[in-house]
C-alpha positions as CSV (number, residue, x, y, z in Angstrom):
1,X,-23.9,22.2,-29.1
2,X,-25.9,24.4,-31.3
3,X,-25.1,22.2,-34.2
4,X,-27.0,18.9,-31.8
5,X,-29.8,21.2,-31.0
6,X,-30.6,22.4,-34.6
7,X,-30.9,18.5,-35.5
8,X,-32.6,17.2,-33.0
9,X,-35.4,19.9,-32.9
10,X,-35.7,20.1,-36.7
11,X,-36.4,16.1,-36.7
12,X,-38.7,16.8,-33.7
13,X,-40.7,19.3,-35.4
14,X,-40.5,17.5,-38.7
15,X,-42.3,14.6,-37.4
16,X,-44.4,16.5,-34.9
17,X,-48.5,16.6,-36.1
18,X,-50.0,19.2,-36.1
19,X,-47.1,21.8,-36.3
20,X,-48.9,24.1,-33.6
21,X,-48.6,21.4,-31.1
22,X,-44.6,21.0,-32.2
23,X,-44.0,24.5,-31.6
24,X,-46.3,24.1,-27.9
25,X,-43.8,21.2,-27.1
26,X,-40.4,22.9,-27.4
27,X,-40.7,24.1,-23.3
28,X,-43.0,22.0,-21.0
29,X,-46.2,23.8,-20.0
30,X,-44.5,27.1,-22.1
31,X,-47.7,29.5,-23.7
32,X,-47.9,30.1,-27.3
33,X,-45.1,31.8,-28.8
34,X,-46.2,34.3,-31.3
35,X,-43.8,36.4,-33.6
36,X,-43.3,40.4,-32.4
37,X,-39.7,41.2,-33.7
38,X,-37.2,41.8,-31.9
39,X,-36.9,38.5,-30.4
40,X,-34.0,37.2,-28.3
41,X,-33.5,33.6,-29.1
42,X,-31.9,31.2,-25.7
43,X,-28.1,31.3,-26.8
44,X,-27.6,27.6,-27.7
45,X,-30.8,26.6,-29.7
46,X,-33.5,28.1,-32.0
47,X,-36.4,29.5,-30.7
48,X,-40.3,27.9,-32.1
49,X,-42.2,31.0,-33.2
50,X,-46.3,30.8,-34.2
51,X,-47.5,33.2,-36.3
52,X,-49.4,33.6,-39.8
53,X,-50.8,29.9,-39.4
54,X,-47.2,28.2,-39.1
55,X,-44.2,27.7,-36.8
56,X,-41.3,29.4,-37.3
57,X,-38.0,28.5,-36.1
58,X,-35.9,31.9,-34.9
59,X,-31.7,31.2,-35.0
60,X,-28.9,33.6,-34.4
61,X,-25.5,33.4,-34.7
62,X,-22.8,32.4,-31.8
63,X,-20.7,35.3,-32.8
64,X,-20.3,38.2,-31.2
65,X,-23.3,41.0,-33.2
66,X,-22.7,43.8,-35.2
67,X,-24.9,46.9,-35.0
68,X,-26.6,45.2,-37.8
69,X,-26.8,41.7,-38.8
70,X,-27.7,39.9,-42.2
71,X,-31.0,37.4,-41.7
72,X,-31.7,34.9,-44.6
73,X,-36.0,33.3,-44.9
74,X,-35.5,29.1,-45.6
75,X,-38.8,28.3,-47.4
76,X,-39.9,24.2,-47.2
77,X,-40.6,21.9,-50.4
78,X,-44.1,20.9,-51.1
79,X,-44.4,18.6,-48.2
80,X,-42.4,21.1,-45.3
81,X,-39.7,20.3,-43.3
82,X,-37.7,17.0,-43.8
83,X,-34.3,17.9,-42.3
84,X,-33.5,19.3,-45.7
85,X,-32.6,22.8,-44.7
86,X,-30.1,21.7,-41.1
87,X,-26.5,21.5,-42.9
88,X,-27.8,25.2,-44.8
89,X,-29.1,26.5,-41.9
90,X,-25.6,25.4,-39.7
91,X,-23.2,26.9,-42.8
92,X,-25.3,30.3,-42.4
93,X,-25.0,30.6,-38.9
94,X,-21.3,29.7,-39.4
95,X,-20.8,32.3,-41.4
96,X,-22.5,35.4,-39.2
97,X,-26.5,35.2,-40.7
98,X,-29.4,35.0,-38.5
99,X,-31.5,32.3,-40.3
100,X,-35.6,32.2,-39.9
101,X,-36.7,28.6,-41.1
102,X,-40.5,28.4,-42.2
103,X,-42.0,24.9,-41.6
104,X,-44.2,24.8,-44.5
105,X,-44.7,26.7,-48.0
106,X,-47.2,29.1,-46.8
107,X,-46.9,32.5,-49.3
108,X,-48.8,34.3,-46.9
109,X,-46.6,33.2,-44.0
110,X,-43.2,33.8,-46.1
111,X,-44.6,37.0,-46.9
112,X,-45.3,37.7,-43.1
113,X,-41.7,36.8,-42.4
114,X,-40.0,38.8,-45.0
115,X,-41.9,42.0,-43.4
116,X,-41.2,41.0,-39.9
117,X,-37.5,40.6,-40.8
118,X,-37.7,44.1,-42.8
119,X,-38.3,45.7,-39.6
120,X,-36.5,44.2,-36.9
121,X,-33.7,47.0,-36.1
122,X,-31.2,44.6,-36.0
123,X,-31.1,43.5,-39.7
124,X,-30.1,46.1,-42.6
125,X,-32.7,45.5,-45.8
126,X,-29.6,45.5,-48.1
127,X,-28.4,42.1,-46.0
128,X,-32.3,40.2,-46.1
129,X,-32.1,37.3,-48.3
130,X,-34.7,34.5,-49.4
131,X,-33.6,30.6,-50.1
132,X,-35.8,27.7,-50.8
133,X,-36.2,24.4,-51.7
134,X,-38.7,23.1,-55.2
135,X,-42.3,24.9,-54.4
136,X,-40.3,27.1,-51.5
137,X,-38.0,28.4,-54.0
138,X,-40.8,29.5,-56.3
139,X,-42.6,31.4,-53.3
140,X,-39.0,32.7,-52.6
141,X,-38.5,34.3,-56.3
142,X,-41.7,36.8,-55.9
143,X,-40.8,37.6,-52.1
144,X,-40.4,41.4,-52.3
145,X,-37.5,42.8,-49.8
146,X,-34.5,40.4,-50.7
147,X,-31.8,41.7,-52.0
148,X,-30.3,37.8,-52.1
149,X,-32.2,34.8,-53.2
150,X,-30.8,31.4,-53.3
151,X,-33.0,28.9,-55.2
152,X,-32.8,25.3,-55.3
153,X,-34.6,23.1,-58.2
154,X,-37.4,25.5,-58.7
155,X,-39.2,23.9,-61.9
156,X,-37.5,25.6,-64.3
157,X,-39.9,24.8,-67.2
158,X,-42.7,26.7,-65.7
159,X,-40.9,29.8,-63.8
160,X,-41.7,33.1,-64.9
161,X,-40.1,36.6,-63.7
162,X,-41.8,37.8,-61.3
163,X,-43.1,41.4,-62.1
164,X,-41.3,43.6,-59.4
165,X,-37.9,41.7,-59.8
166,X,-34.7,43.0,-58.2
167,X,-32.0,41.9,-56.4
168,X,-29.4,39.1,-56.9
169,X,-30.9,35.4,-57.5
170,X,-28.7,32.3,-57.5
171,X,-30.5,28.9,-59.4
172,X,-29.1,25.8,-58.0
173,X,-30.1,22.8,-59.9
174,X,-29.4,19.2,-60.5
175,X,-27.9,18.3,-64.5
176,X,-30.4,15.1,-64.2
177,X,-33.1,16.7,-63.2
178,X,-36.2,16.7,-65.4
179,X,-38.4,19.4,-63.5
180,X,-35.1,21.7,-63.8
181,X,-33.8,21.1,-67.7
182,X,-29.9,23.0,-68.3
183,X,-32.1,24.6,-71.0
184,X,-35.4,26.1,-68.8
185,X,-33.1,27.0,-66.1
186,X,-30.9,28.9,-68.5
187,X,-33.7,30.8,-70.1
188,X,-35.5,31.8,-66.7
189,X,-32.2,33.3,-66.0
190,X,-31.8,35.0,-69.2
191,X,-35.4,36.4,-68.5
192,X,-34.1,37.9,-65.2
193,X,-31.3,39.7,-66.5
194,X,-33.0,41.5,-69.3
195,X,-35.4,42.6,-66.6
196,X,-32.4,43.8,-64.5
197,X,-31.6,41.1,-62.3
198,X,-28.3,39.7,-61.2
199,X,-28.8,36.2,-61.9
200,X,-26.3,33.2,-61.7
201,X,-27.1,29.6,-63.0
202,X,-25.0,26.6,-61.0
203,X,-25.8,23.4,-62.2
204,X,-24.8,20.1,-60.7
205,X,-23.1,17.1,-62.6
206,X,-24.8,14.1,-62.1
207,X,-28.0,15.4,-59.9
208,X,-31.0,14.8,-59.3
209,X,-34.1,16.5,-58.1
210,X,-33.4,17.4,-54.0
211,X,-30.3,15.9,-54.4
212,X,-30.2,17.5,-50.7
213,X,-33.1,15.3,-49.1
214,X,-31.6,13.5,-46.3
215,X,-30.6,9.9,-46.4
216,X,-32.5,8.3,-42.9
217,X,-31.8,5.3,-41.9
218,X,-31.8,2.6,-45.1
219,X,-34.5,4.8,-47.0
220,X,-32.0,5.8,-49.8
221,X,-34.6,6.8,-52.4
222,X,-37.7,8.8,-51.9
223,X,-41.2,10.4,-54.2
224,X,-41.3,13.8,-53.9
225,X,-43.5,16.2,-55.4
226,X,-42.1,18.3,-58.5
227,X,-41.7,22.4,-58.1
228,X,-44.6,23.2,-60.4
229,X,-45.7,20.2,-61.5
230,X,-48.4,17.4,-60.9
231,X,-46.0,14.8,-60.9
232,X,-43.5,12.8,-58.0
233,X,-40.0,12.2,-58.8
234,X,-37.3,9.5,-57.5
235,X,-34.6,11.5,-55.2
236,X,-31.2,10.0,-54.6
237,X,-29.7,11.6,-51.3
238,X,-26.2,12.9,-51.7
239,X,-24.8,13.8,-48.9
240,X,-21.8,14.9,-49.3
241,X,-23.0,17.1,-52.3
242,X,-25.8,18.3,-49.8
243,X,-22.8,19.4,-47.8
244,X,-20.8,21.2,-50.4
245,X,-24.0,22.9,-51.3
246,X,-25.0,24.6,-48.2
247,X,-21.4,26.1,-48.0
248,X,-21.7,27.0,-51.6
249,X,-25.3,28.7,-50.7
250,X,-23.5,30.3,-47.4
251,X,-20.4,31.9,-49.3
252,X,-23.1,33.3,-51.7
253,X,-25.4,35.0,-49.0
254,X,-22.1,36.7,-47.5
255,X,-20.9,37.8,-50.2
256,X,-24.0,39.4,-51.2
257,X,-24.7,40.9,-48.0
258,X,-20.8,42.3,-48.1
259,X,-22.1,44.7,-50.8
260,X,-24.8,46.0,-48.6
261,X,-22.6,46.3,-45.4
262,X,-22.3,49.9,-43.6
């Protein structure tokens, strides 16, 4: 049910213009939701927040709560939502994390977030993580408050470490991607662990850039916009990769957050 719900709203919302109206449009006649933390979302489908210029979309877990939960930010690509983040978001929730989804790149709204989440009492700030896609993935590197970031095809050529890094980071990256070279990705990580940082490199044999982006319909290739470039590149869906990779990005989260439970 939940799993219908996520899918149908994130296409919704995806194709919704502007996104103020989308997140309007998720109850009939319903006033503008804006974020104050805590928030109970309705049991069997996220919950369309406004706040910091952008919607929001608010998801907990069916499971039974702790006294204290993990929560993990999902920062969009250049363009914002596309369906990209569903299958992550649906392996999170799977696995016990409260998942807020951004619908654009906004820094100031990711920022925003990250607070918000920091001081909701029902999330620990050892269990917070950060996960994004290209240009998301860069905003996620600098968010301060993580203590888990997941980061998918960031641009590894032109990432730097940010100055107040900590934490554990996880770079996720396709072996045929030119924005994301074996070589850049290797020394950005390199970088992060002489300034302290836990850092893990996972490439993927025989990917592209957003091997992730959803196949609809007959569209099999798309253009997208580079992480930290000027330039478009051709994505090949993979779906079943896409699928292994948002349980790989799930197991990652909870075992991070295993380190920081009471």
């Amino acid at each position: 049910m939940r799993s219908k719900a996520l899918r149908a709203l994130a296409l919704c919302l995806a194709l919704a213009a502007p996104p103020f109206a989308a997140a309007q449009t998720q109850r009939e006649g319903a006033p503008e939701t804006h974020a104050s933390f805590p928030l109970p979302p309705p049991p069997d489908r996220p919950l369309a927040l406004q706040f910091s210029g952008t919607v929001a979309l608010f998801s907990l877990p069916d499971a039974p709560a702790p006294k204290t939960r993990s929560a993990v930010l999902i920062l969009q690509d250049a363009l914002g939502a596309d369906g990209r983040a569903v299958p992550y978001i649906e392996n999170l929730l799977g696995a016990g994390i409260a998942v807020l989804e951004l619908r654009d790149t906004s820094a100031e709204a990711a920022h925003a977030a990250m607070a918000m989440l920091g001081t909701d009492p029902r999330f620990q700030s050892s269990r917070l993580g950060g996960r994004g896609f290209g240009q998301g993935a860069r905003v996620a590197r600098g968010l301060p408050g993580p203590a888990a970031r997941a980061l998918l095809y960031p641009g590894g050529a032109s990432l730097a470490v940010p100055p107040a890094a900590d934490g554990t980071i996880m770079l996720v990256h396709g072996a045929e991607d030119p924005a994301n070279s074996a070589e850049a990705c290797a020394r950005f990580c390199a970088a992060l662990r002489e300034a302290g940082v836990e850092a893990t490199q996972r490439e993927i044999p025989g990917a592209g850039y957003a091997w992730d982006y959803p196949a609809l319909g007959e569209a099999q290739a798309a253009l997208l916009p580079a992480a930290g470039g000027a330039e478009r590149l051709p994505v090949r869906p993979w779906p079943a990769m896409a699928a292994q990779s948002a349980a790989e990005i799930a197991g990652f989260f909870a075992q991070q957050f295993s380190r920081g439970a009471p």
